[in-house]
C-alpha positions in Angstrom: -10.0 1.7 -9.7 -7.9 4.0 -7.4 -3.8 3.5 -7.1 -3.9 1.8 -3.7 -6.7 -0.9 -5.2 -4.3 -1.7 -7.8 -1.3 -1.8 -5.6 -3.0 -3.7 -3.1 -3.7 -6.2 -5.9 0.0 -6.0 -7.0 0.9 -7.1 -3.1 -1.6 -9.8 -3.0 0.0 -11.4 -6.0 3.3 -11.3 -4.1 2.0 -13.2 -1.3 4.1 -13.2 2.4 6.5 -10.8 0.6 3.5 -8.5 0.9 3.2 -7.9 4.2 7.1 -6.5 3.9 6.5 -4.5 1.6 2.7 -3.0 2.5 4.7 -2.2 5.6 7.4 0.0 3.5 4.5 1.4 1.6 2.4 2.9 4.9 6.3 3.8 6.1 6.5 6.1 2.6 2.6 7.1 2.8 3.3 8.0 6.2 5.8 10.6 5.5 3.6 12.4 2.7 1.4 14.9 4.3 -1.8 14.2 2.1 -5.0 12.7 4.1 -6.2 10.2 2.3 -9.5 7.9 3.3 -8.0 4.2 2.4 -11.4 2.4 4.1 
C-alpha cells in the first residue's frame, strides 16, 4: 500500500472535511517538484 492509498483512506474516513483537506494536500504536493503517477 503506497502513502497516498492510505491517506486517501484516512480522508475518506473524514468524510466532507475531505474534500478541504485533499484540496490542501494537492496545494502541498503541488509545490514539491517530484512527478509522481497517482492513477
Amino acid at each position: 500500500m503506497s502513502i497516498f492509498a492510505s491517506v486517501e483512506r484516512e480522508l475518506s474516513d473524514l468524510g466532507n472535511e475531505s474534500d478541504i483537506l485533499k484540496i490542501k494536500l494537492l496545494t502541498i504536493f503541488n509545490r514539491i517538484p517530484i512527478k509522481v503517477n497517482l492513477l
